[in-house]
Backbone as CSV, one residue per row, in Angstrom:
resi,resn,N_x,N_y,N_z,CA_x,CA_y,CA_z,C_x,C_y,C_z
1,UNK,13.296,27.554,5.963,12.853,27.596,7.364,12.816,26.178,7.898
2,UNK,13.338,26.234,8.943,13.633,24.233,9.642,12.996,24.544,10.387
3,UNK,12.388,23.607,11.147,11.742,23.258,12.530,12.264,21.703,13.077
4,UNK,12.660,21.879,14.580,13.018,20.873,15.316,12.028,20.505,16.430
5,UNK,11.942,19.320,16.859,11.198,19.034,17.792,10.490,19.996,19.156
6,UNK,11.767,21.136,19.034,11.531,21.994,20.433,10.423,22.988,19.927
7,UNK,11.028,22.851,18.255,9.739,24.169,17.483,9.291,23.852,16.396
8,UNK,7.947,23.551,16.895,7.322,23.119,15.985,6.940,23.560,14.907
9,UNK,5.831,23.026,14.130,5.857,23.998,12.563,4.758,24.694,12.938
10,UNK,5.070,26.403,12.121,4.142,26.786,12.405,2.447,26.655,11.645
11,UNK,1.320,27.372,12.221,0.136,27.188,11.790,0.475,26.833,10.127
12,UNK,0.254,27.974,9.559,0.738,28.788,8.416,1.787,27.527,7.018
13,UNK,2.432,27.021,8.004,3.536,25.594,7.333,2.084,24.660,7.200
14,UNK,1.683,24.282,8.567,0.814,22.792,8.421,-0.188,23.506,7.592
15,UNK,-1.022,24.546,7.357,-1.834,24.309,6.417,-1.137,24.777,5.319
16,UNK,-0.485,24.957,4.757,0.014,24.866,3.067,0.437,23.495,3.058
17,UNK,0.995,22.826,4.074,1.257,21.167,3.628,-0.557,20.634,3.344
18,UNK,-0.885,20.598,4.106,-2.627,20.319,3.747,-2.694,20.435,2.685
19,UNK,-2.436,21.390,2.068,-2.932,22.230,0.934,-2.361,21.834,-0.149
20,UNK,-1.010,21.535,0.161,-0.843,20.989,-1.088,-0.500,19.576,-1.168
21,UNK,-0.404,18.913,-0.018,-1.314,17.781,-0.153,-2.528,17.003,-1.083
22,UNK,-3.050,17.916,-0.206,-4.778,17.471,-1.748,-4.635,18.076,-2.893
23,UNK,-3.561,19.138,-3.341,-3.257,19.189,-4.922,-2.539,18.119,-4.974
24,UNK,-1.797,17.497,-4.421,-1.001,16.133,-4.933,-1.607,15.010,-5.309
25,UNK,-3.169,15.175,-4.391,-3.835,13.968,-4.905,-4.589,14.013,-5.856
26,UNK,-4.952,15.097,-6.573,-6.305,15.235,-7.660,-5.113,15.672,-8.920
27,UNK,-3.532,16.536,-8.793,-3.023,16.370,-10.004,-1.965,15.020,-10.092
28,UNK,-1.374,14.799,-9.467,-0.278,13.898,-9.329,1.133,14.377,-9.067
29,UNK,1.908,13.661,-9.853,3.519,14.116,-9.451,3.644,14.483,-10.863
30,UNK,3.555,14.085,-11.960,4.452,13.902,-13.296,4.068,15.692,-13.810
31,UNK,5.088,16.282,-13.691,5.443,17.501,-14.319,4.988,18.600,-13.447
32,UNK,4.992,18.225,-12.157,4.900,18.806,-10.825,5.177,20.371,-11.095
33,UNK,4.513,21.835,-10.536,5.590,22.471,-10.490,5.496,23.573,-9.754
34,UNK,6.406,24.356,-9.560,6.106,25.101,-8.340,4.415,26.238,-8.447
35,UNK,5.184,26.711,-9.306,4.505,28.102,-9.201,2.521,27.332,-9.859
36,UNK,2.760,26.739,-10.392,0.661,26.338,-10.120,0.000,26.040,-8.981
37,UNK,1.560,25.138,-8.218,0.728,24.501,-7.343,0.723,25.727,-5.964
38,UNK,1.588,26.919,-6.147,1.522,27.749,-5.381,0.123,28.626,-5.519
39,UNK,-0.150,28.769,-6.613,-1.208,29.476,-7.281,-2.396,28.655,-6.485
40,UNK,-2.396,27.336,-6.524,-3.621,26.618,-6.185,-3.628,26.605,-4.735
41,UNK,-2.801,27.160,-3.679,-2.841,26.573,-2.306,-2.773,28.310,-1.996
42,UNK,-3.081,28.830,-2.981,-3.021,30.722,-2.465,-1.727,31.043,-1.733
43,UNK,-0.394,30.656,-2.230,0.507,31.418,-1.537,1.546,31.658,-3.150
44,UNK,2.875,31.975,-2.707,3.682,31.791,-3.338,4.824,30.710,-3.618
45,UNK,5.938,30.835,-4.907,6.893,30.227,-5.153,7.601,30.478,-4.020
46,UNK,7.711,31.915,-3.963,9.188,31.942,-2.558,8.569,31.577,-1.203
47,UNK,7.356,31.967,-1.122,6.788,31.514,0.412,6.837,30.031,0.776
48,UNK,6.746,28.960,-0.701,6.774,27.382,-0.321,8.300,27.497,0.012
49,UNK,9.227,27.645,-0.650,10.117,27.632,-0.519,10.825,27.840,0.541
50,UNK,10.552,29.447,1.009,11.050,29.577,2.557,10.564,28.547,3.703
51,UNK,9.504,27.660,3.519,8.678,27.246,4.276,9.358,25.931,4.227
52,UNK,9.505,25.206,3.061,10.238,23.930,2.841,11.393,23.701,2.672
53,UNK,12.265,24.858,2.361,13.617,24.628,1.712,13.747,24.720,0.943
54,UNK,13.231,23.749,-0.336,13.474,23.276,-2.084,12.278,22.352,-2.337
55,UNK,12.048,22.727,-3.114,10.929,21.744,-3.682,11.048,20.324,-3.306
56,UNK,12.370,19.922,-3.582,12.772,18.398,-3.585,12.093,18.003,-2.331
57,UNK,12.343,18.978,-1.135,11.939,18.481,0.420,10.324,18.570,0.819
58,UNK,10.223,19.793,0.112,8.884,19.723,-0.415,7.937,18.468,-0.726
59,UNK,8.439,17.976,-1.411,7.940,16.531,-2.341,8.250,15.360,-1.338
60,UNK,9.271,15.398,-0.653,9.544,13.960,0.244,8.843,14.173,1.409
61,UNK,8.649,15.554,1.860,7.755,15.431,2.529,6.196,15.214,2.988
62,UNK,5.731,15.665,1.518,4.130,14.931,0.679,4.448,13.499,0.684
63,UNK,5.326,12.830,0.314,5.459,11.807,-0.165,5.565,11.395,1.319
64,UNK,6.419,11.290,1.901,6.247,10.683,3.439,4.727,10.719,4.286
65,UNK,4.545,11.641,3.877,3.234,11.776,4.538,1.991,10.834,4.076
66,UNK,1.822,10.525,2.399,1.013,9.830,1.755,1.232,8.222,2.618
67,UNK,2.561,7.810,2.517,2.819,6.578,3.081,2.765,6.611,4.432
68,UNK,2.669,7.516,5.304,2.637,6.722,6.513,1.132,6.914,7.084
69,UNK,0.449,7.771,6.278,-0.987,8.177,6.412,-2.044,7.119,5.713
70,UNK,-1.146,6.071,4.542,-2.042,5.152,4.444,-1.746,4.195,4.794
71,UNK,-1.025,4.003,5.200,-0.627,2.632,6.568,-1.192,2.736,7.873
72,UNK,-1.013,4.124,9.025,-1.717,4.228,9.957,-3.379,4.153,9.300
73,UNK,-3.974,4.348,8.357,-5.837,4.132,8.091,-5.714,2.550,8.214
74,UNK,-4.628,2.260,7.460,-5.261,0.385,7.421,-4.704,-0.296,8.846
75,UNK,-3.789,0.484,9.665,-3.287,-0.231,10.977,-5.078,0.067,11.950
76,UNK,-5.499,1.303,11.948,-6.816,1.445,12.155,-7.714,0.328,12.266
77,UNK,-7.703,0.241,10.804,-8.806,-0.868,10.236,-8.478,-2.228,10.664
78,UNK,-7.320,-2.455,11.001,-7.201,-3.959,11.595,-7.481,-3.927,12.471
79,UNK,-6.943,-2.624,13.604,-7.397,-2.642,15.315,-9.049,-2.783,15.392
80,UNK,-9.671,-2.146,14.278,-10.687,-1.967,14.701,-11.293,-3.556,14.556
81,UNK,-11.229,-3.966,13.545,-11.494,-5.698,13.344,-11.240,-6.563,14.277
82,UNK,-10.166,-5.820,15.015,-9.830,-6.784,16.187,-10.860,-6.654,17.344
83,UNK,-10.497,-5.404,17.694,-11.635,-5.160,19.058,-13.489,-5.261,18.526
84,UNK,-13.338,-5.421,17.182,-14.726,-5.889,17.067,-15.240,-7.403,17.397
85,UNK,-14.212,-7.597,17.519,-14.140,-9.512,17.635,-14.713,-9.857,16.491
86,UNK,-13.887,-9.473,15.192,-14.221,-10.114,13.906,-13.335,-10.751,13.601
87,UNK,-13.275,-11.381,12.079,-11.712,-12.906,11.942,-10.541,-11.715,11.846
88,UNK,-9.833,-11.717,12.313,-8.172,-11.379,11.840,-7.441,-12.394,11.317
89,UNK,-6.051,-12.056,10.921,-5.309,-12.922,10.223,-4.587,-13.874,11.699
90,UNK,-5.470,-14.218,12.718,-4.968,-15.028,13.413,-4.916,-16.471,13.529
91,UNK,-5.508,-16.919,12.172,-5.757,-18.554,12.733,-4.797,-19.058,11.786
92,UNK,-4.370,-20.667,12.266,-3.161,-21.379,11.539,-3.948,-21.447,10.242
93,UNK,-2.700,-21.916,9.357,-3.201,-23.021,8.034,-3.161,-21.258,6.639
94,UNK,-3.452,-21.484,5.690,-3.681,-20.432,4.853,-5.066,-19.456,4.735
95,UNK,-6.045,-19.944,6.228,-6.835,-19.328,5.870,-6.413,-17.112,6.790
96,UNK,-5.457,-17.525,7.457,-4.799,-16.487,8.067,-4.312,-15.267,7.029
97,UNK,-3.813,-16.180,5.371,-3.335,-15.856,4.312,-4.741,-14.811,3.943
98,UNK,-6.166,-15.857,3.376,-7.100,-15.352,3.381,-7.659,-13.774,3.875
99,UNK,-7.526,-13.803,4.644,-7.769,-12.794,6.078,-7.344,-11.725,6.018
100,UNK,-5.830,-12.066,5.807,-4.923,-10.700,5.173,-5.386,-10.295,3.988
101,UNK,-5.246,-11.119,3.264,-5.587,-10.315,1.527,-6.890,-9.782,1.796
102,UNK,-7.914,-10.187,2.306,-9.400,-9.753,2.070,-9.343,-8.491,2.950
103,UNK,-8.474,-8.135,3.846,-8.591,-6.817,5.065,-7.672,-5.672,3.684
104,UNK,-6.904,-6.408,3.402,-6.089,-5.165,2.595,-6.397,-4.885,1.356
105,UNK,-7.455,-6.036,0.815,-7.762,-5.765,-0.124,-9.213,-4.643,-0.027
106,UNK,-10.125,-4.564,0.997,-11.434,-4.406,1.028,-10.908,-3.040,1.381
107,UNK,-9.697,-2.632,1.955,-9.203,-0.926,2.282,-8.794,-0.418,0.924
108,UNK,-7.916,-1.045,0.481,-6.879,-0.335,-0.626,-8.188,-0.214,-2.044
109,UNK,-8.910,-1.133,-2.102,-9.895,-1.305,-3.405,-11.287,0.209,-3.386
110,UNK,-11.416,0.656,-1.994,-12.323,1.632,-1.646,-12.405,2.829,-2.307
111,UNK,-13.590,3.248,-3.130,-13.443,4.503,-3.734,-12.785,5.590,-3.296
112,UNK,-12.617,5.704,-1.768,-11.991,6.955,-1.126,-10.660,6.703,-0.677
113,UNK,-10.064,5.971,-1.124,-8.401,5.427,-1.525,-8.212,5.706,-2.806
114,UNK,-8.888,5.682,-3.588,-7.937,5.481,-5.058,-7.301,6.643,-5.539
115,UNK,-7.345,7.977,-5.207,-6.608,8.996,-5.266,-5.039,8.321,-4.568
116,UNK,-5.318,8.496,-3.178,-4.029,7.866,-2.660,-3.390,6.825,-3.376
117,UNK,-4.073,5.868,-3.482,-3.639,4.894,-4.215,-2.838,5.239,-5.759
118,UNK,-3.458,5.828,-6.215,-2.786,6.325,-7.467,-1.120,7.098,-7.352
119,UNK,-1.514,7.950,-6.243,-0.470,8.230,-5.942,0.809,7.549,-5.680
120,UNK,0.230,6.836,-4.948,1.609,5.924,-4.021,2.246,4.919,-5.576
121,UNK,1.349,4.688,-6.536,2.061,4.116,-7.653,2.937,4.630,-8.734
122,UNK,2.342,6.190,-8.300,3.351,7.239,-9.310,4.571,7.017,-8.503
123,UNK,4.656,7.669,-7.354,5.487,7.094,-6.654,6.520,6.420,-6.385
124,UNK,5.621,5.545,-6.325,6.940,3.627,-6.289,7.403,3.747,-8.034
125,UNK,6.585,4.415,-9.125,7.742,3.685,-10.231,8.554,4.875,-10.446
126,UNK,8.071,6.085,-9.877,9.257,7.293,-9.946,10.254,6.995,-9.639
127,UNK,10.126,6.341,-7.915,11.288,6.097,-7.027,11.913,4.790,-7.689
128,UNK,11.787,4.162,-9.125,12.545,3.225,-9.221,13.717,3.916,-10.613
129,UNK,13.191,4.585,-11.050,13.596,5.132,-11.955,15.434,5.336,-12.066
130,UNK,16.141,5.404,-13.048,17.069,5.555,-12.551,18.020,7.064,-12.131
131,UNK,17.344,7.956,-12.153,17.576,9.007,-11.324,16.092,9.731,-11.000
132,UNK,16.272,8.890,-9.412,14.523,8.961,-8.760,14.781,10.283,-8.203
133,UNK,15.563,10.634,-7.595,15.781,12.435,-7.201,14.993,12.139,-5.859
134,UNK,13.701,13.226,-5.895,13.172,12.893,-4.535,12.218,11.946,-4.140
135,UNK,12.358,11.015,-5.049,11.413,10.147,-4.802,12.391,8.649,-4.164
136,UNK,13.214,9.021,-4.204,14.467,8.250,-4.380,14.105,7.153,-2.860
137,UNK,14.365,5.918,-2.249,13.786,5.092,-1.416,12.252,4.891,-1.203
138,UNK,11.469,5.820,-1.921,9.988,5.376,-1.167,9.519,4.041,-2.057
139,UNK,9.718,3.741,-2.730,9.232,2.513,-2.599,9.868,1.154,-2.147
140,UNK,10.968,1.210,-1.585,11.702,0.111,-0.199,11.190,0.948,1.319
141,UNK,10.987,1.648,1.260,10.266,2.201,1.958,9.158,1.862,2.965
142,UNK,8.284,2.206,1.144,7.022,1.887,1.372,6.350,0.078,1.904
143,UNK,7.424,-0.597,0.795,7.113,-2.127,1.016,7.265,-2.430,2.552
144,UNK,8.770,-1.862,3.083,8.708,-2.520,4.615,7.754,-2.173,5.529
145,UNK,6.847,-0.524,5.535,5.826,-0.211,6.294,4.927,-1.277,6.624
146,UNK,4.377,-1.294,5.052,3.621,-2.365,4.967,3.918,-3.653,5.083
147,UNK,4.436,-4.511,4.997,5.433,-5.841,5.780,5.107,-5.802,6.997
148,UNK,5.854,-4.850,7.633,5.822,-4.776,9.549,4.448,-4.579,9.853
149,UNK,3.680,-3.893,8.756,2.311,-3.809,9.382,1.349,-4.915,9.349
150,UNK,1.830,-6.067,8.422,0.466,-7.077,8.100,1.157,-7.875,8.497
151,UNK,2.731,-7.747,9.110,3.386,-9.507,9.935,2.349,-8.897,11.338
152,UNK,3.184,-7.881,11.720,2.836,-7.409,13.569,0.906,-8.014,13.232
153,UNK,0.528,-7.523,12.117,-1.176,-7.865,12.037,-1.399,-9.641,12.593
154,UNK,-0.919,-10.660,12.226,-1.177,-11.841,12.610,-0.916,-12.140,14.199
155,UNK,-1.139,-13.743,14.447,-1.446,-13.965,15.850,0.012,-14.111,16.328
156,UNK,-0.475,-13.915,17.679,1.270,-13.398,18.235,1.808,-15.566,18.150
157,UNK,2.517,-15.547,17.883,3.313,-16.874,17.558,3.618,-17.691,16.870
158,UNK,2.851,-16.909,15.659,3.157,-17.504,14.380,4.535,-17.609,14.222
159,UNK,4.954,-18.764,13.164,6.284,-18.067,12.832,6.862,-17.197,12.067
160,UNK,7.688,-16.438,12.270,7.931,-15.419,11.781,8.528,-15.736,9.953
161,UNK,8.788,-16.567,9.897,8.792,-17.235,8.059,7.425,-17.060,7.608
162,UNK,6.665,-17.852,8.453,5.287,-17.765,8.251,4.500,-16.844,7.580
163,UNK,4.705,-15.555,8.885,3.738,-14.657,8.508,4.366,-13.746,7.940
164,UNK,6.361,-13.554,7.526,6.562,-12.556,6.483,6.213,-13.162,5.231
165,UNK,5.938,-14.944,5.458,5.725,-15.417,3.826,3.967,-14.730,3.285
166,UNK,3.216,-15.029,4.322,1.836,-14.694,4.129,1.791,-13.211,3.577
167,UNK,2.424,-12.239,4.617,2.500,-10.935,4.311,3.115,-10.050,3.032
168,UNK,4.184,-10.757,2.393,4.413,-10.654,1.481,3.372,-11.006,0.387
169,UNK,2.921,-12.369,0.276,2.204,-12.762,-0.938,0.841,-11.538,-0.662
170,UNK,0.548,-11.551,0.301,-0.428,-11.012,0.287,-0.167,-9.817,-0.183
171,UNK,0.233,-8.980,-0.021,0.726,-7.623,-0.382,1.150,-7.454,-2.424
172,UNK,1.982,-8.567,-2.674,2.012,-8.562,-4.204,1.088,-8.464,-4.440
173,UNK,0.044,-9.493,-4.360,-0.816,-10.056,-5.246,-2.027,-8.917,-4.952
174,UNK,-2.425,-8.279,-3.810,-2.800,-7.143,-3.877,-2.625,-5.831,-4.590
175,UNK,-1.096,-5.744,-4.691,-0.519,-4.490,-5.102,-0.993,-4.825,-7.348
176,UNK,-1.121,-5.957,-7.598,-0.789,-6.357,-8.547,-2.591,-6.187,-9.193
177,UNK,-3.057,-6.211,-7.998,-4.453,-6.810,-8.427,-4.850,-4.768,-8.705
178,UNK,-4.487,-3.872,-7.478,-4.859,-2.836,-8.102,-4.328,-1.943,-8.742
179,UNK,-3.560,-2.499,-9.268,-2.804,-2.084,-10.763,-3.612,-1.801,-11.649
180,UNK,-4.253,-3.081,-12.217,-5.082,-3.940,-12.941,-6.767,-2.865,-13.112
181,UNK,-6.852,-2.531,-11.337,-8.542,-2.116,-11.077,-8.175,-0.591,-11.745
182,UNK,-6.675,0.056,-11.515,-6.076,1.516,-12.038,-6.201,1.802,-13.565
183,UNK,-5.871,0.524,-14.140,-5.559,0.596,-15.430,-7.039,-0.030,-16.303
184,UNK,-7.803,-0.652,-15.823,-8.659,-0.808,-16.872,-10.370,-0.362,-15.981
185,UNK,-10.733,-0.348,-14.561,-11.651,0.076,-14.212,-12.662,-0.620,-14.226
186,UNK,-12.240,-2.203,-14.038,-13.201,-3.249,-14.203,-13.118,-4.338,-13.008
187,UNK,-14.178,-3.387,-11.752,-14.197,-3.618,-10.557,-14.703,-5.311,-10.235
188,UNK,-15.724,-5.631,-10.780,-16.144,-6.770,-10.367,-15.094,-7.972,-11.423
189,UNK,-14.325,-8.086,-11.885,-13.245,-8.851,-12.695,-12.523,-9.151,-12.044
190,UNK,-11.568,-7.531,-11.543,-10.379,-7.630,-10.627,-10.799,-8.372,-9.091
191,UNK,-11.879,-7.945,-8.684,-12.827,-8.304,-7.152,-13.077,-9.964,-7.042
192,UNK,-13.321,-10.255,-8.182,-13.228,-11.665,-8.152,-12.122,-12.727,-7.897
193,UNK,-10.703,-12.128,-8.288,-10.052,-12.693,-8.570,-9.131,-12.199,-6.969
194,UNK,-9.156,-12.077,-6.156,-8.724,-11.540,-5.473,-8.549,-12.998,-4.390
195,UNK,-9.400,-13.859,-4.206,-9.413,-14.905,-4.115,-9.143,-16.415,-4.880
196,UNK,-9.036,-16.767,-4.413,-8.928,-18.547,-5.457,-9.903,-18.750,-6.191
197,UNK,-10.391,-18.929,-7.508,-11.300,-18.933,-8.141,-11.816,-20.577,-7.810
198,UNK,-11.252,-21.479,-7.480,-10.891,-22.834,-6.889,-11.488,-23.190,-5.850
199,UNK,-10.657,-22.286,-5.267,-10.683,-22.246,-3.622,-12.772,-22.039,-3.105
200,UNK,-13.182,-20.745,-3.853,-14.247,-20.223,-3.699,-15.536,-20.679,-4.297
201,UNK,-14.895,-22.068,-5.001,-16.348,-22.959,-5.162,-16.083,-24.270,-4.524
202,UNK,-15.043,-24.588,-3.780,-15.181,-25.654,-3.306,-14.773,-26.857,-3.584
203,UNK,-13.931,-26.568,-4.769,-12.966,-27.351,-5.476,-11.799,-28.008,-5.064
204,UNK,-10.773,-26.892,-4.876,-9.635,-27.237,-4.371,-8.690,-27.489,-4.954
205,UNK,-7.633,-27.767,-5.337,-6.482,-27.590,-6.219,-7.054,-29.083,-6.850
206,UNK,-6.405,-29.294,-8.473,-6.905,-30.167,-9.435,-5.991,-30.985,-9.167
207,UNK,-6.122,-32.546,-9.000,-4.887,-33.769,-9.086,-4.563,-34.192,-10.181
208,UNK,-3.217,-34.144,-10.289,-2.598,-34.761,-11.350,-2.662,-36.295,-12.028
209,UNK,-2.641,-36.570,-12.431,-3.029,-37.751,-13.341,-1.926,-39.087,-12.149
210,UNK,-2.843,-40.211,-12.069,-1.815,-41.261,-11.052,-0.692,-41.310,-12.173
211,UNK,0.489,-41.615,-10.963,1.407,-42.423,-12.314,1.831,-43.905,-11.962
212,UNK,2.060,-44.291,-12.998,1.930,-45.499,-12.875,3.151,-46.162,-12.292
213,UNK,2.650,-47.688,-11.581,3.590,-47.995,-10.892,4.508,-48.734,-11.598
214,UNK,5.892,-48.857,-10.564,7.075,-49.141,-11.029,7.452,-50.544,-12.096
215,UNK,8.029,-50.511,-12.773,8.066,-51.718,-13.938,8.002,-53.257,-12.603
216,UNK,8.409,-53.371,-11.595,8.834,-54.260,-10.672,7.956,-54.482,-9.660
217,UNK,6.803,-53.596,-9.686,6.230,-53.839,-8.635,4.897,-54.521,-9.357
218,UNK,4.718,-55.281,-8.907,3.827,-57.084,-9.046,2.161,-55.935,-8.818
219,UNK,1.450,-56.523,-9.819,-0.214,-55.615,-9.745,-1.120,-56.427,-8.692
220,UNK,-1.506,-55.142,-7.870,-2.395,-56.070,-7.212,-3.781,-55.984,-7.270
């Protein structure tokens, strides 16, 4: 069953996507399969089917939905920072860098993300796999959402090197950090480090030892 813009989906479609939606987030993807998850959303194998096509579309369409549903919460969360007149990633220098990581980090790290979150990592290493099937682009995908969402996030005139350089680092070192909070569950470790350990006492990067001057140049 297709639906085009003129016709929309019906009731009946949007809530079994709901539905199995939130089975996507409490089982995952790995060994996915029809007929449980039909069992769990009270319909049938052939009813998803008529409804989606094939499973495969089925799945890209959960999967589309996970990513653009947790990008619009954190595009949210910046507007809202903004019209609160709180810091955004608008000021020069690296503290703009700052700003970003701490907004994306303080969303993505939230107990009521980490389902999603989990998800979107099954995800990205499905879709790298070498026969990703339907998972196949979401994680080039996923990276540019997020890109366009934390450059467009900074002050309008930055330069655009600038803030895809900021937006990028920021985004690894995030993505990297809740890997880390996924795999071992050691919130105040990973939370710390999320910042400059340096930076956050006041230190500042360590200087290297003088070197000494040239055989020719006279001591003064």
């Amino acid at each position: 069953m297709s639906t085009t813009a003129s016709s929309p989906p019906s009731p009946r479609r949007t809530e079994l996507l709901d539905a199995c939606y939130a089975y996507l987030l409490e089982h995952g993807l790995t060994g996915l399969s029809l007929r449980p998850l039909a069992a769990a959303t009270g319909t049938s194998p052939r009813v998803l089917l008529y409804l989606f096509g094939s499973k495969d579309a089925l799945l890209r369409e959960l999967l589309g939905r996970a990513r653009h549903e947790q990008v619009a919460s954190m595009r949210a969360v910046l507007d809202k920072a903004g019209k609160a007149g709180g810091e955004t990633a608008d000021e020069a220098g690296s503290n703009g860098y700052d700003t970003l990581v701490d907004q994306l980090w303080a969303f993505l790290s939230a107990h009521e993300q980490r389902a999603m979150v989990r998800l979107t990592y099954e995800a990205f290493l499905l879709s790298l796999g070498h026969t990703p099937g339907p998972w196949a682009g979401f994680a080039g995908e996923a990276a540019r959402e997020w890109l366009d969402l934390l450059i467009r996030a900074q002050a309008p005139g930055t330069p655009a090197a600038l803030a895809e350089a900021r937006a990028t680092r920021a985004l690894a070192l995030v993505r990297g950090l809740l890997l880390d909070l996924l795999a071992c569950e050691e919130e105040e470790r990973v939370a710390a480090a999320v910042q400059d350990p340096e930076r956050e006492q006041g230190q500042g990067p360590k200087a290297g030892p003088t070197p000494p001057p040239p055989a020719d140049t006279p001591p003064r």
